[in-house]
C-alpha positions in Angstrom: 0.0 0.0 0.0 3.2 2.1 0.5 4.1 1.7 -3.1 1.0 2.8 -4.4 0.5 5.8 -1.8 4.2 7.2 -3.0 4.0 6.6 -6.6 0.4 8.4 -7.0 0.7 10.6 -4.3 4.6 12.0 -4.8 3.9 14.7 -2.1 4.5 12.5 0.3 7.8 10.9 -1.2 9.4 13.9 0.6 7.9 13.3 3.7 9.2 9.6 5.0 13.0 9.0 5.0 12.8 5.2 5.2 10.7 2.1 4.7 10.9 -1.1 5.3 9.0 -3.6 3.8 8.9 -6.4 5.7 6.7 -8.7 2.8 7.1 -9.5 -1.5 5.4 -6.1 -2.7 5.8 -7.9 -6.0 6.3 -11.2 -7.0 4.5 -13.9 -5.1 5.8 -17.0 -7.2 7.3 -18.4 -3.8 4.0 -18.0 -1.5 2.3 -21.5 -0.7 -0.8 -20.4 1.6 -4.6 -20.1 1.6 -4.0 -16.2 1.5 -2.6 -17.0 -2.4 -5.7 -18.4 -3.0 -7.9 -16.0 -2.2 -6.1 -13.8 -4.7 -7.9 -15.9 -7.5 -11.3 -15.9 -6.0 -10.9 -12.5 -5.5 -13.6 -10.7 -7.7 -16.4 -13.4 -6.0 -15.2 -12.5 -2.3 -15.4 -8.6 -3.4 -18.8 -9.0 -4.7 -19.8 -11.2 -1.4 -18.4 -8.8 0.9 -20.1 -5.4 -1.4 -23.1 -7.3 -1.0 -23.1 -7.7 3.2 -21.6 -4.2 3.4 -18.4 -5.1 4.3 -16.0 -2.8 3.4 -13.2 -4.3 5.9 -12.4 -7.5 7.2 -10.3 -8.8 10.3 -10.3 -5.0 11.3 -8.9 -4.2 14.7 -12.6 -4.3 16.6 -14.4 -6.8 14.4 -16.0 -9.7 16.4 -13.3 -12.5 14.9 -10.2 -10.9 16.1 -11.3 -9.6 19.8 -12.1 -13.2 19.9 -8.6 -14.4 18.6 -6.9 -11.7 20.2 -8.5 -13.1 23.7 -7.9 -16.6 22.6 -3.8 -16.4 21.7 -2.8 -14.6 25.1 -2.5 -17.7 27.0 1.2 -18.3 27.0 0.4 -22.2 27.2 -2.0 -22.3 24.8 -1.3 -19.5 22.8 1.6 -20.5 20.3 -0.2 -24.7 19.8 -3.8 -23.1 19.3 -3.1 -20.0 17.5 -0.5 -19.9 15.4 -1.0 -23.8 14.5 -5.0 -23.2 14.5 -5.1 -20.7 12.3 -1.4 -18.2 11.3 0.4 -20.6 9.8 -2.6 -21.9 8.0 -3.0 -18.6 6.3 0.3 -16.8 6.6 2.2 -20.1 5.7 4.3 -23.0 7.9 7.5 -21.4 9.3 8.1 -22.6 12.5 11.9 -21.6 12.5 10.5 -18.0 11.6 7.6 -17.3 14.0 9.2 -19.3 17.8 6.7 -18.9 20.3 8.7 -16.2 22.1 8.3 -14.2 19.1 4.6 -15.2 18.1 3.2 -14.3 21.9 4.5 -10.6 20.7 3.0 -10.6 17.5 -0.6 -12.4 18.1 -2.0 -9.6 19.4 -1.2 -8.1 16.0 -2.3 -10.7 13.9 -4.8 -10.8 11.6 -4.6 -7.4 10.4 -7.5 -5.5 8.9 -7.4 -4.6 5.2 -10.4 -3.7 3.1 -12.0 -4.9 0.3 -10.9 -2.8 -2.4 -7.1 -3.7 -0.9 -7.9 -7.2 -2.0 -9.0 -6.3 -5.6 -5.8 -4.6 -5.9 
């Protein structure tokens, strides 16, 4: 979203000295997830979500992530429910990359809200 904020609004180019992008802004030949599939299903989930007047989903206060976000602070239960339940399903298996240290600081995170026309894009 970055990209697309700088390179059609250049105003703001001179206004941030550094990013860093911590996914592929690009190419997404290496992903193997459920997210990648919802990439080709995308116009039906856009018409599905115009149609229940959705216009963002897993947003900070919907009724999904509170839940999660309750759910994953458990330190015991936490990194087997949540990011085995449902993280690595959609964000991909990496257990090497997200150690429970490091997921018990970043479930309260995760999902993040995007909206719909962010998934057409």
């Amino acid at each position: 979203m970055f990209t697309v904020l700088t390179s059609t609004r250049p105003e703001y180019n001179a206004k941030i000295n550094l990013t860093i992008y911590l996914a592929p802004i690009a190419y997404l030949n290496n992903v193997q997830s459920p997210l990648l599939y919802s990439i080709v299903f995308s116009p039906e989930i856009n018409v599905i979500l115009k149609k229940l007047v959705m216009n963002e989903f897993f947003g900070y206060n919907s009724q999904l992530t509170v839940k999660l976000r309750k759910l994953c602070t458990d330190p015991k239960l936490s990194y087997a429910a949540c990011a085995y339940g449902y993280a690595f399903p959609i964000a991909g298996y990496d257990p090497d990359q997200l150690e429970p240290p490091f997921y018990r600081i970043t479930n309260y995170y995760f999902p993040v809200g995007s909206s719909r026309k962010n998934l057409i894009h």
